[in-house]
Backbone as CSV, one residue per row, in Angstrom:
resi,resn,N_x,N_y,N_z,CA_x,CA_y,CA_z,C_x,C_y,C_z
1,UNK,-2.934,15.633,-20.689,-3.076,14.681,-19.598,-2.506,13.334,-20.025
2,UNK,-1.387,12.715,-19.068,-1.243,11.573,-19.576,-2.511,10.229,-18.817
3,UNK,-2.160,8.891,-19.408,-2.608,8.384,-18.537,-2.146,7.130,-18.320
4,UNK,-2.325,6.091,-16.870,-1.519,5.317,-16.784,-2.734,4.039,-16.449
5,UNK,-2.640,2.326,-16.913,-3.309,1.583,-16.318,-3.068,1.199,-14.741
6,UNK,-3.633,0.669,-13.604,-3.650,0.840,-12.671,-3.791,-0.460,-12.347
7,UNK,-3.225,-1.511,-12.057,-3.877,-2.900,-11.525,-4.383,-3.406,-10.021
8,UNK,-5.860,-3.099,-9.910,-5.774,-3.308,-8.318,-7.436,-3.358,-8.171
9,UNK,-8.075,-3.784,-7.448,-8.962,-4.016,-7.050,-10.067,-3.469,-5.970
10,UNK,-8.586,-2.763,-5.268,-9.015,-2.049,-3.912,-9.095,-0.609,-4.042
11,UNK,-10.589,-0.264,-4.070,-11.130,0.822,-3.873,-10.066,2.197,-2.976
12,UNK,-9.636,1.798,-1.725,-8.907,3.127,-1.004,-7.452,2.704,-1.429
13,UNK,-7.122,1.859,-2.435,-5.641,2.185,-3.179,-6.014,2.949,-4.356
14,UNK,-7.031,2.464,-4.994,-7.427,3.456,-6.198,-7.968,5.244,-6.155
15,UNK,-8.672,5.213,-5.280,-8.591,6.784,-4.647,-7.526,7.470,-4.227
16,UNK,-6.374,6.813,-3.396,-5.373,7.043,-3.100,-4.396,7.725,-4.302
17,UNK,-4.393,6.792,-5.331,-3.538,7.312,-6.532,-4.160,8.711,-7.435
18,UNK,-5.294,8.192,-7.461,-6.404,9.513,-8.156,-6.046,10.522,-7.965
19,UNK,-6.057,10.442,-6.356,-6.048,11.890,-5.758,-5.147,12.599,-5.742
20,UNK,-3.674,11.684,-5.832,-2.711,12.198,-5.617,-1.884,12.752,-7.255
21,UNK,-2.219,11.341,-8.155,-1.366,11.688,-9.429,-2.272,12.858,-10.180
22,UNK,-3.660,12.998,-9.774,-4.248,14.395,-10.372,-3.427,15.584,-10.364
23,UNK,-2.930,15.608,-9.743,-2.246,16.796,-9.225,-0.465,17.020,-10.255
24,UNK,-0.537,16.037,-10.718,0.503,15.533,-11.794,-0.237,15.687,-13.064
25,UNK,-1.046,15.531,-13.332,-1.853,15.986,-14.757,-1.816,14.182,-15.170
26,UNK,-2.059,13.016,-14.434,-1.946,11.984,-14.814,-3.635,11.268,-14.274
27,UNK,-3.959,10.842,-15.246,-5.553,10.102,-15.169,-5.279,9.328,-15.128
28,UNK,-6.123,8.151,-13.883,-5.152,6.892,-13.338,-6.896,6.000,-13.699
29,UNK,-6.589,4.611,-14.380,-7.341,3.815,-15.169,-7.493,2.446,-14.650
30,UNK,-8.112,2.433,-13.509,-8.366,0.811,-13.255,-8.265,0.069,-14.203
31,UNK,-8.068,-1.380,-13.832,-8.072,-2.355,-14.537,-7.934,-3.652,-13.613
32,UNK,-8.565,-4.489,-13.247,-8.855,-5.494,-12.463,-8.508,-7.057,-13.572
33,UNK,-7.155,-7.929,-12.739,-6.362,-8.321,-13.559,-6.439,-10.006,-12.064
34,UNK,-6.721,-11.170,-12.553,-5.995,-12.121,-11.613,-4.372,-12.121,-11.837
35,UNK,-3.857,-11.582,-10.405,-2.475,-12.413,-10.598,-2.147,-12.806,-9.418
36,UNK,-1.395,-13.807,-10.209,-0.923,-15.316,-8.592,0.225,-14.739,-8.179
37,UNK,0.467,-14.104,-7.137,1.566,-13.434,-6.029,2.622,-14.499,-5.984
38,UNK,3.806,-14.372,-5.841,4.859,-15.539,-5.853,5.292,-15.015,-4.089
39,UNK,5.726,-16.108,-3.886,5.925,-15.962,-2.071,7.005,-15.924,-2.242
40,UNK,7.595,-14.863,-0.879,8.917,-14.704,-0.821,9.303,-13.853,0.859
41,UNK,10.227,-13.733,1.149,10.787,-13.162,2.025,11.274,-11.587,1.843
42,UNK,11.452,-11.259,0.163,11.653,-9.713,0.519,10.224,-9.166,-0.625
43,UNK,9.819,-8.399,-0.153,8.613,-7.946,-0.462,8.753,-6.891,-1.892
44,UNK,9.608,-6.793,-2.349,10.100,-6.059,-3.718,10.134,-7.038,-4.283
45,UNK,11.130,-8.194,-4.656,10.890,-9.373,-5.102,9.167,-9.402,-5.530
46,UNK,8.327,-9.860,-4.617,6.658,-9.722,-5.014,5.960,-9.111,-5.604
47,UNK,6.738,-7.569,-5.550,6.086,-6.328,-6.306,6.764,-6.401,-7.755
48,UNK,8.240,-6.732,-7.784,8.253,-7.006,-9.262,7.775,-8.210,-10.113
49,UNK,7.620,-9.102,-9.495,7.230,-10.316,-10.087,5.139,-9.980,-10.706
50,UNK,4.862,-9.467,-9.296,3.630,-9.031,-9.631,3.375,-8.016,-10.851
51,UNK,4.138,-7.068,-10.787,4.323,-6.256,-11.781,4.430,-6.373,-13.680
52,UNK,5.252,-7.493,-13.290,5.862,-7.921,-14.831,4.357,-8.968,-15.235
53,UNK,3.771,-9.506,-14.497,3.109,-10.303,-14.948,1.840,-9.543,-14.596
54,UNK,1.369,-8.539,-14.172,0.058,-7.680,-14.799,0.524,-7.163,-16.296
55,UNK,1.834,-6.483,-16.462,2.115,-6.140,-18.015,1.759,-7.004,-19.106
56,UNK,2.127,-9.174,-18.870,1.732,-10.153,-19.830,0.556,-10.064,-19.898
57,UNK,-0.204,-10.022,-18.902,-1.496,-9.853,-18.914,-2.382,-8.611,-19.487
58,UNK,-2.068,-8.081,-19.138,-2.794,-6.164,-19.740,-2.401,-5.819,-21.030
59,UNK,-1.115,-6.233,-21.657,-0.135,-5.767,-22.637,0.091,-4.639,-22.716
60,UNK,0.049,-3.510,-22.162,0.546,-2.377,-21.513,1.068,-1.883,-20.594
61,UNK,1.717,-0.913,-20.502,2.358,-0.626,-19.293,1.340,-0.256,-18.342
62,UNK,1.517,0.030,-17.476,0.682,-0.542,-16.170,1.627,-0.315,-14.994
63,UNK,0.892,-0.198,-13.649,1.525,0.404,-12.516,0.770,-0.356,-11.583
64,UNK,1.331,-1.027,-10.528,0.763,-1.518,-9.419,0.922,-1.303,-8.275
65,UNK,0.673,-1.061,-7.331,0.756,-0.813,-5.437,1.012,-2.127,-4.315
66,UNK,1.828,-2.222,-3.749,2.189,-3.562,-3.005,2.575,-2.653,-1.703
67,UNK,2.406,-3.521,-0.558,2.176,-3.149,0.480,2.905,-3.669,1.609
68,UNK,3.761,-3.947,2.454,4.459,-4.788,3.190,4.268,-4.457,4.374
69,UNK,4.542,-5.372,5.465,4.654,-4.630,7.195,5.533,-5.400,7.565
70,UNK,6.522,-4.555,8.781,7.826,-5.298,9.505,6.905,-4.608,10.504
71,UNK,7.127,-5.423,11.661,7.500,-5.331,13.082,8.437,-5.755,13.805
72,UNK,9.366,-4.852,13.781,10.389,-4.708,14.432,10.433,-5.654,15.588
73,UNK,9.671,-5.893,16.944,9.729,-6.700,17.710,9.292,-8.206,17.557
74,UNK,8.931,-8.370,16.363,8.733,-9.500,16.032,9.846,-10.215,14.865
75,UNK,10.667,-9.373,14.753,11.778,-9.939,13.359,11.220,-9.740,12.432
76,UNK,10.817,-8.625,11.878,10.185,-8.090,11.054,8.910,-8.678,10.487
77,UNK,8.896,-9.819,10.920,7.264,-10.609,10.771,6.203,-9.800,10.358
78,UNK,5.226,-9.109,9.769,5.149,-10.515,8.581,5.892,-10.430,6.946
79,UNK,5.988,-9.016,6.842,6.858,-8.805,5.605,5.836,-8.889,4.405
80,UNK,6.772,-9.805,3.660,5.675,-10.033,2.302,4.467,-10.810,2.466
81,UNK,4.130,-11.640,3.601,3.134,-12.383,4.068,2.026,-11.958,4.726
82,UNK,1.903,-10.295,4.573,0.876,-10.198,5.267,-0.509,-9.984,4.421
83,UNK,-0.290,-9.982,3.294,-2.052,-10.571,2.928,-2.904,-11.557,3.460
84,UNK,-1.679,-12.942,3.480,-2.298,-14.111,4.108,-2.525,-14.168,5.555
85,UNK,-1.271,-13.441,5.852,-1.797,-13.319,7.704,-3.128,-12.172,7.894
86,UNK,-3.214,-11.237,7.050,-4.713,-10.372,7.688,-5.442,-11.520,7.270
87,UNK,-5.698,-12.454,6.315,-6.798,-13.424,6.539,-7.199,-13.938,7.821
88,UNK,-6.298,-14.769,8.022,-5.995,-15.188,9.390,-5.918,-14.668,10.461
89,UNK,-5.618,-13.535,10.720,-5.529,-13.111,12.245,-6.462,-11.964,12.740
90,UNK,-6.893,-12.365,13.604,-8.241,-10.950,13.857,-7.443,-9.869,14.812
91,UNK,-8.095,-9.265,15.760,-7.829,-8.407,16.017,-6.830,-8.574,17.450
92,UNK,-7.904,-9.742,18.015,-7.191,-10.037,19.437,-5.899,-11.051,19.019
93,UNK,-5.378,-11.469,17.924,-4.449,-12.076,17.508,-3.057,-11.173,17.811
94,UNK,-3.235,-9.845,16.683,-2.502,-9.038,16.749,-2.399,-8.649,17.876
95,UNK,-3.227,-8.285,18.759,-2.837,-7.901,20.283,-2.297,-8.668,20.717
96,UNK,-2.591,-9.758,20.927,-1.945,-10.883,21.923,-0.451,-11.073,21.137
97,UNK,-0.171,-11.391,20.046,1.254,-11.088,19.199,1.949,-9.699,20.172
98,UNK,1.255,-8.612,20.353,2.131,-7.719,20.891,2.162,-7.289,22.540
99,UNK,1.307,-8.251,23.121,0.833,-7.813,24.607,2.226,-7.230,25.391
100,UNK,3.345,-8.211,25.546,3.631,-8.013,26.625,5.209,-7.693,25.524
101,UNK,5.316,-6.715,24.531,6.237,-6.301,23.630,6.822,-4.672,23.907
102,UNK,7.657,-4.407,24.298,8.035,-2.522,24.517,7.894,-2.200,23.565
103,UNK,8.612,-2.622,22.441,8.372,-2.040,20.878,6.921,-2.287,20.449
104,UNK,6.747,-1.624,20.410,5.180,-1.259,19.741,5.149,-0.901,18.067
105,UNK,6.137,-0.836,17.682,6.605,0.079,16.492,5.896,-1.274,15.221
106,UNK,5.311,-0.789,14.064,5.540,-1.335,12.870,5.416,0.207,11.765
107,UNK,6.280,-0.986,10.607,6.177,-0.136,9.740,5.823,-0.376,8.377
108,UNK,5.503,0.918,7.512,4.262,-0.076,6.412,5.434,0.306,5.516
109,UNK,5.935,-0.651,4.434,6.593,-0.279,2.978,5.504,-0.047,2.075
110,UNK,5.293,0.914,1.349,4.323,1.080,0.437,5.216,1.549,-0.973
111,UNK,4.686,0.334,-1.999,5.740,0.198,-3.019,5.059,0.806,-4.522
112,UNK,5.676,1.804,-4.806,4.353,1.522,-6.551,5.444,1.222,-7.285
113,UNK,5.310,0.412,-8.633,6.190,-0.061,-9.202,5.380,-0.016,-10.641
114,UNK,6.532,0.340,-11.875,5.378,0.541,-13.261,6.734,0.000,-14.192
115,UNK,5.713,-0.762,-14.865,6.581,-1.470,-16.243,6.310,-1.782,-17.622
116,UNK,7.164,-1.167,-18.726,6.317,-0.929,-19.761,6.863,-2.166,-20.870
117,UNK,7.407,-2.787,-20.377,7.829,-3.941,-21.583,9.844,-4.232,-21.260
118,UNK,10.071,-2.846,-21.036,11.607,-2.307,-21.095,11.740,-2.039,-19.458
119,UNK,11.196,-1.045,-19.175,11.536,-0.053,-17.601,10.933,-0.519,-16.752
120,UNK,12.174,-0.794,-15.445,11.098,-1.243,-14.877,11.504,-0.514,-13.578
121,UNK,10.501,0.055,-13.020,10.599,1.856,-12.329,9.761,1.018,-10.762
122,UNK,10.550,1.390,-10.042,10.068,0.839,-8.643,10.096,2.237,-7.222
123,UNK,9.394,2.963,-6.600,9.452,3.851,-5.966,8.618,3.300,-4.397
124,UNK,9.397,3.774,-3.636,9.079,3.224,-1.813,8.732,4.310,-1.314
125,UNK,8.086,4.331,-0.256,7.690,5.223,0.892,7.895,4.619,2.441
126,UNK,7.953,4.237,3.430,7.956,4.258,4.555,7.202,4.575,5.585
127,UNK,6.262,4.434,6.322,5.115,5.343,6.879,5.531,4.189,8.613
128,UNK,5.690,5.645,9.655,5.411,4.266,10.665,4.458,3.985,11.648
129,UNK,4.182,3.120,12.506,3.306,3.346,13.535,2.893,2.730,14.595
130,UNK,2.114,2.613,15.416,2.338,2.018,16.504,0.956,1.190,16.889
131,UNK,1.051,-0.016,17.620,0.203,-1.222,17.538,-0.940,-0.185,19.619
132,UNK,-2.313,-0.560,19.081,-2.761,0.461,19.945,-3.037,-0.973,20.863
133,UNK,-3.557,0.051,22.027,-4.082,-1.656,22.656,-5.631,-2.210,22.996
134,UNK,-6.421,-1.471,21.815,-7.700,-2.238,21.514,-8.102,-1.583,19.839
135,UNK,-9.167,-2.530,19.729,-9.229,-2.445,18.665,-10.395,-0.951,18.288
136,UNK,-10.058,-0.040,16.976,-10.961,0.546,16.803,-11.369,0.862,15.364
137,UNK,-12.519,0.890,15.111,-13.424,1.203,13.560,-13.540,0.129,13.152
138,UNK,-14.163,-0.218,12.059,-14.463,-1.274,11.337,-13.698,-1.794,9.924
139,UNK,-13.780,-3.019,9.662,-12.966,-3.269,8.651,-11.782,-4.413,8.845
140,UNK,-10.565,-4.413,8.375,-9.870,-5.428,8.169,-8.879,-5.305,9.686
141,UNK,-8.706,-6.239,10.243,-8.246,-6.704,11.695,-7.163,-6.046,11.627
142,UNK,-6.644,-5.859,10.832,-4.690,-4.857,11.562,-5.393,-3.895,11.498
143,UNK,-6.334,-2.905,10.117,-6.179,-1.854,10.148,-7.430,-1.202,11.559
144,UNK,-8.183,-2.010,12.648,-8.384,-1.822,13.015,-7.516,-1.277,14.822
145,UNK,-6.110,-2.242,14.319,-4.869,-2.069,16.144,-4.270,-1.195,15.345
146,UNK,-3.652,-0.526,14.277,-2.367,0.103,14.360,-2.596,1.575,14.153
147,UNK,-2.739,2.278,14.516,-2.226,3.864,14.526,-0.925,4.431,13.423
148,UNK,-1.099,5.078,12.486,0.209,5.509,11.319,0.808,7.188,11.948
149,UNK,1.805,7.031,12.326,2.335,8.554,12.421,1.514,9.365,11.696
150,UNK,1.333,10.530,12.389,0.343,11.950,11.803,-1.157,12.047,11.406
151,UNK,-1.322,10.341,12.145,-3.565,10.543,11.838,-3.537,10.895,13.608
152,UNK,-3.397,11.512,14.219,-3.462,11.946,15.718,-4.423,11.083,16.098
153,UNK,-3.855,9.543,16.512,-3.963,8.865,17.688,-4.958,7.601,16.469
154,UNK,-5.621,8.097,15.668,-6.716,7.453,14.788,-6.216,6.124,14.524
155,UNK,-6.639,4.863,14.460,-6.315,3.886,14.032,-6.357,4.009,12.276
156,UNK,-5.951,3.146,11.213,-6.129,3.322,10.142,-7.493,3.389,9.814
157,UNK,-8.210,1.908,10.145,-9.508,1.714,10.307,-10.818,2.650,10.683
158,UNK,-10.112,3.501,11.164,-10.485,4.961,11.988,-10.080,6.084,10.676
159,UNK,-9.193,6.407,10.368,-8.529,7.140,8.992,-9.997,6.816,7.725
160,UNK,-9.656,5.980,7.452,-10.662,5.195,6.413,-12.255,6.380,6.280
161,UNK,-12.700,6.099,7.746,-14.224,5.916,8.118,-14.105,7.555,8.097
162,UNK,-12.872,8.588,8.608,-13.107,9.868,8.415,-13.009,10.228,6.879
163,UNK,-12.188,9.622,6.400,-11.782,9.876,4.727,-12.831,9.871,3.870
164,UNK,-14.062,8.670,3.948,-15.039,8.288,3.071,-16.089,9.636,3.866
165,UNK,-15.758,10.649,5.276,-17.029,10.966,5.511,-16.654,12.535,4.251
166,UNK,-15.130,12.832,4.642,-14.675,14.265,3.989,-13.710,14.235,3.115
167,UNK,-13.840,13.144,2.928,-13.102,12.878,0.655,-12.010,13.630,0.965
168,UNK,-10.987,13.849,2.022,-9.820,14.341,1.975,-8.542,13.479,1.752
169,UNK,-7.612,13.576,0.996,-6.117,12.520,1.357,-5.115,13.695,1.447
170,UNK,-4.722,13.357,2.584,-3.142,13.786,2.719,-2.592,13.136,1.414
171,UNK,-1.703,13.918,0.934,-0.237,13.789,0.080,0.613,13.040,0.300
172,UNK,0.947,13.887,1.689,2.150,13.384,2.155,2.264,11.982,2.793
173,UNK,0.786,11.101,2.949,1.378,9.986,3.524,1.367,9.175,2.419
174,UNK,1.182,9.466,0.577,1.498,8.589,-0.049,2.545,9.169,-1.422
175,UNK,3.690,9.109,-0.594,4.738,9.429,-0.979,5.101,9.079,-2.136
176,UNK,5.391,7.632,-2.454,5.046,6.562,-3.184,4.419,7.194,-4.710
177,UNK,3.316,7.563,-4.297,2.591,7.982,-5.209,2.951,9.330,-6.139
178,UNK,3.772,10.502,-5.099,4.092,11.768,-5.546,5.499,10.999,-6.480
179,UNK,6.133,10.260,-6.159,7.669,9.716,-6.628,7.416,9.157,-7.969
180,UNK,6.059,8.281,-7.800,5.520,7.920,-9.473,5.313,9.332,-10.061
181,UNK,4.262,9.724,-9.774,3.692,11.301,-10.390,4.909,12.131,-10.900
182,UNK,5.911,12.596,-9.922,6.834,13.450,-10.820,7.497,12.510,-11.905
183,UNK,8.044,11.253,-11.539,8.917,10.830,-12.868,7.798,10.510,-13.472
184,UNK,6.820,10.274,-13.666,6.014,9.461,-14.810,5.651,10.972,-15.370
185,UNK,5.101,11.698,-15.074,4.806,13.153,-15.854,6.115,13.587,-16.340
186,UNK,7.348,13.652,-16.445,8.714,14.131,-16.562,9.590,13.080,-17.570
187,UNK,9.502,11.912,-17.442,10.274,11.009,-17.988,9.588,10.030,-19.188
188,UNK,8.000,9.529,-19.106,7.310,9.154,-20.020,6.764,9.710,-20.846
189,UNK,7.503,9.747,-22.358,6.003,10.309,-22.767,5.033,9.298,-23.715
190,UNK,3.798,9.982,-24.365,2.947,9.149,-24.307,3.011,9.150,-25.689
């Protein structure tokens, strides 16, 4: 079994990887790290910067998860900014942002990125979905409007609340994760 440090805080990113790099023969190792996000306009930029500086910090290689959203009808708004905008915007925000919009469409970049001093290994996924027009489940204000291709009709927020009842994860919506898993089991060794 190999194993990899994990920098992140958030409980359904850390299950997320578990579940998935198990299946890779890779034991995935929290580690809860402050790091100051550098602002920017392309959201890889953030994930490597974030990246390199959990490694100064941890002194090991280490793997992190970054997260982005475009909406298309908005000029891809918010991009790398949407940590600070879910602070800020509740639910009827996001609606009213999309009321009177045809495109309904956003889409999530979900980035894992791992760096060991030398390599610095960056893998994307794509997931898309559509802004509903009320809010449902509990929890953080987007993931309560947007719906992700293939949870049939479920808001994320909705996803979540079935996941914690039947400990199931799809695979396939964290792609991301299978793209680390094969090269990191195949290309690192320990």
């Amino acid at each position: 079994m190999k194993t990899i440090t994990f920098i992140t805080s958030n409980p359904h990113k850390l299950e997320e990887a578990r579940s998935v790099l198990e299946g890779y023969g890779i034991v995935v190792e929290p580690l809860q790290i402050d790091i100051d996000e550098i602002q920017h306009h392309d959201p890889l930029k953030i994930t490597e910067a974030k990246v390199k500086s959990a490694y100064e910090k941890a002194g090991q290689p280490v793997v992190v998860n970054d997260s982005s959203w475009e909406i298309p009808a908005l000029g891809g708004f918010p991009g790398g900014y949407m940590k600070d905008v879910v602070g800020w915007f509740t639910t009827e925000d996001f609606l009213a942002l999309m009321k009177d919009k045809d495109d309904r469409r956003i889409i999530l970049h979900d980035v894992v990125a791992y760096f060991d001093g030398d390599k610095l290994k960056v893998f994307r996924f794509d997931r898309y979905g559509v802004f509903v027009s009320e809010p449902h489940g509990e929890g953080m204000s987007m993931n309560q409007v947007v719906s992700m291709e293939g949870s049939g009709g479920l808001t994320i927020a909705e996803e979540f609340e079935h996941r914690c009842n039947d400990k199931k994860i799809d695979p396939t919506n964290f792609q991301h994760w299978q793209k680390f898993g094969s090269w990191f089991a195949n290309e690192v060794s320990e």
